[in-house]
C-alpha positions as CSV (number, residue, x, y, z in Angstrom):
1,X,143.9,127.5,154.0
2,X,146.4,125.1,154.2
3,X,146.7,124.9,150.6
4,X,147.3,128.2,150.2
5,X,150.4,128.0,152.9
6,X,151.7,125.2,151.2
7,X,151.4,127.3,147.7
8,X,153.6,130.0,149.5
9,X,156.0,127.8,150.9
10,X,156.8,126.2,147.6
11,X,157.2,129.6,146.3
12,X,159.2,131.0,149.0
13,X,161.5,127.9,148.6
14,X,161.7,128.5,144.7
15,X,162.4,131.9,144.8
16,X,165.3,131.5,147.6
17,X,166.6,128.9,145.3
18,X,166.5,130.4,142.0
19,X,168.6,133.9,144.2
20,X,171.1,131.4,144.9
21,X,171.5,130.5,141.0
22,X,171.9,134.0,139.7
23,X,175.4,135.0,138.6
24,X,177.7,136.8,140.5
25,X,177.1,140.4,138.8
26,X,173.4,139.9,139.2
27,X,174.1,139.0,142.7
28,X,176.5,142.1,143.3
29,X,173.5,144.5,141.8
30,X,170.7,143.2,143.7
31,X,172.6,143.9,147.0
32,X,173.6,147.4,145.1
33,X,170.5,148.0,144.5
34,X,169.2,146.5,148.0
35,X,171.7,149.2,149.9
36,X,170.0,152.2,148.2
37,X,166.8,150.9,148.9
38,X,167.5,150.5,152.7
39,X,168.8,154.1,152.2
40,X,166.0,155.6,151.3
41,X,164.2,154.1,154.1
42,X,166.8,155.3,156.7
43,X,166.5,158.5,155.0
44,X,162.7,158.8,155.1
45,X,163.0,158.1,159.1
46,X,163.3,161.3,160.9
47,X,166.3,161.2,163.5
48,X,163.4,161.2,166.3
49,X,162.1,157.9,164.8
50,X,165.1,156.1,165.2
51,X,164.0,154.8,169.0
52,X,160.4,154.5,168.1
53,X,158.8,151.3,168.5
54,X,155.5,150.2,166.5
55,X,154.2,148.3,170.1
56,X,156.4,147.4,173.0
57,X,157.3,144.0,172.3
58,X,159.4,144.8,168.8
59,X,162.7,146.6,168.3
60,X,163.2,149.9,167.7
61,X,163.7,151.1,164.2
62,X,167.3,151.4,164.9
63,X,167.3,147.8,166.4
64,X,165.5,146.4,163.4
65,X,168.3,148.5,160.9
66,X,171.1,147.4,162.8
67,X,169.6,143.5,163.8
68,X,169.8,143.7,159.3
69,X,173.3,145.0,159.0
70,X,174.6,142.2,161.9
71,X,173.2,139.6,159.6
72,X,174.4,141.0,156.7
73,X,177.8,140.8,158.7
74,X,177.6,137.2,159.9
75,X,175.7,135.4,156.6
76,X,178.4,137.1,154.4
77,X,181.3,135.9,156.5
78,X,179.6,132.6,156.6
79,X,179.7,132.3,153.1
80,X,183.3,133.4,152.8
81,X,184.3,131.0,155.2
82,X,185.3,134.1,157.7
83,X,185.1,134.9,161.3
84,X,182.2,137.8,161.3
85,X,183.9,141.1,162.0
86,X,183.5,143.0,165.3
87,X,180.8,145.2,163.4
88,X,178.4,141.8,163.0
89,X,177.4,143.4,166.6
90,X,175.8,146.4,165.4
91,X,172.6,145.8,167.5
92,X,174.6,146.1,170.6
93,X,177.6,148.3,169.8
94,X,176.6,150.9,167.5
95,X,174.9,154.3,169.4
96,X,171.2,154.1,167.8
97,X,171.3,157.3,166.2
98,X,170.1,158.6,162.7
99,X,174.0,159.1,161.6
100,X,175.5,155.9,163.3
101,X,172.6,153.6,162.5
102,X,172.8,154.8,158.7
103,X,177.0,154.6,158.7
104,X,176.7,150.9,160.3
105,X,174.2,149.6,158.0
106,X,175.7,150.5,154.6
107,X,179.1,149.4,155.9
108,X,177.5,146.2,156.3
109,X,175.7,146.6,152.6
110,X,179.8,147.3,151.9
111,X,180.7,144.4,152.9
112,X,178.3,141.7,151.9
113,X,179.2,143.3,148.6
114,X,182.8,143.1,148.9
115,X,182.6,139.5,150.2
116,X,180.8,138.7,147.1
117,X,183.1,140.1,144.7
118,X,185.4,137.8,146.8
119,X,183.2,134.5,145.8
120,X,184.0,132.3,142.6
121,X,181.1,131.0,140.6
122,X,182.4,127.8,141.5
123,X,182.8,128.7,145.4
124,X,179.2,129.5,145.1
125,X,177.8,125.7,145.0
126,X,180.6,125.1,147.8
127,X,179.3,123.6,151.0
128,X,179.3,125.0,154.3
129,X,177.1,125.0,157.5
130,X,175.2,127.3,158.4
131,X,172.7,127.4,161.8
132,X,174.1,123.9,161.9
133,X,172.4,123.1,158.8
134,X,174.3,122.3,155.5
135,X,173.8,124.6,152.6
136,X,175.8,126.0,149.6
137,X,177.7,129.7,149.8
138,X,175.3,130.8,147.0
139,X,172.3,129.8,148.9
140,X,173.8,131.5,152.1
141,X,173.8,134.4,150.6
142,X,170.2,133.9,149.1
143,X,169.4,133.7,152.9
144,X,171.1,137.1,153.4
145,X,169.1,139.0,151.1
146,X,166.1,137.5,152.3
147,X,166.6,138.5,155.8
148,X,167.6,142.0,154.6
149,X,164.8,142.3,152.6
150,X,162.3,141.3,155.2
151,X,163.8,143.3,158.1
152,X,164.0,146.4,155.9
153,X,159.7,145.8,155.1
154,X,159.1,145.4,159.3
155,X,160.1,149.1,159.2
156,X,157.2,150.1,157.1
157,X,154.8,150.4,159.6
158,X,157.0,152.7,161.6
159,X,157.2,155.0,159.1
160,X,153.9,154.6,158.2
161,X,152.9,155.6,162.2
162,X,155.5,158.3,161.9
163,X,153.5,160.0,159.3
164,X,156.1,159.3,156.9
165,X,155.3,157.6,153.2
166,X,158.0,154.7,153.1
167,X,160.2,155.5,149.5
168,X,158.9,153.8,146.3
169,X,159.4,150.0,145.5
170,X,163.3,149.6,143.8
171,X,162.6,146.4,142.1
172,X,165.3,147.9,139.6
């Protein structure tokens, strides 16, 4: 067993670092292609769903959506070298409803975008800190798209206990 978690880690870690080597138009469609994803998932959850929570202890759909688009907020202004906008505070400013939660996250799809449209090939090996730890802007950014990915796949199982089928895998 331990093995096997080692085998994963090691993959985890390669697959973080070879994200932060793409180029910056593969990055800019990935996070394209991420936003409609997260879309389709907002979509599929009924406006009901949107305070649901898969057991007490976890957020509520809209939490987890809006916990997604804060980071997208603060890595992305990280990486930039920015102050995180007002909006970085989604999870405790935005109403939790269908319409907001689904304006507030694509904004923040909007602007991790934009921010990397903003980012040099050469800014991308750059230095910064980050959860003072020291990392590179394209690695930052690799760290993003991680977290969005995995917060978007905690909301499978409320949809999935919803009675909803989550949308189809965009790998593309």
């Amino acid at each position: 067993m331990k093995k096997l978690l080692l085998v994963f880690g090691v993959l985890a870690i390669a697959c973080t670092t070879a994200f932060g080597q793409i180029t910056k138009e593969q990055n800019i469609a990935e996070w394209t292609r991420a936003k409609a994803y997260t879309k389709a998932y907002l979509d599929a959850m009924p406006a009901d769903g949107y305070a649901f929570k898969a057991t007490p202890e976890v957020r509520t759909f809209a939490a987890q959506m809006l916990h997604l688009a804060g980071a997208n907020y603060m890595f992305s202004s990280s990486a930039a070298g920015k102050t995180p906008p007002a909006e970085a505070n989604a999870e405790k400013s935005v109403t939790p409803t269908k319409e907001a939660v689904t304006k507030a996250v694509l904004a923040s799809y909007d602007y991790a975008i934009s921010t990397i449209q903003g980012i040099t090939a050469d800014q991308m090996t750059q230095e910064i800190t980050l959860f003072n730890m020291k990392t590179t802007k394209g690695l930052a950014l690799a760290k993003a798209f991680e977290h969005q990915t995995h917060h978007r796949g905690q909301t499978t199982p409320y949809l999935r206990l919803k009675g909803v089928t989550p949308p189809a895998e965009m790998l593309f």
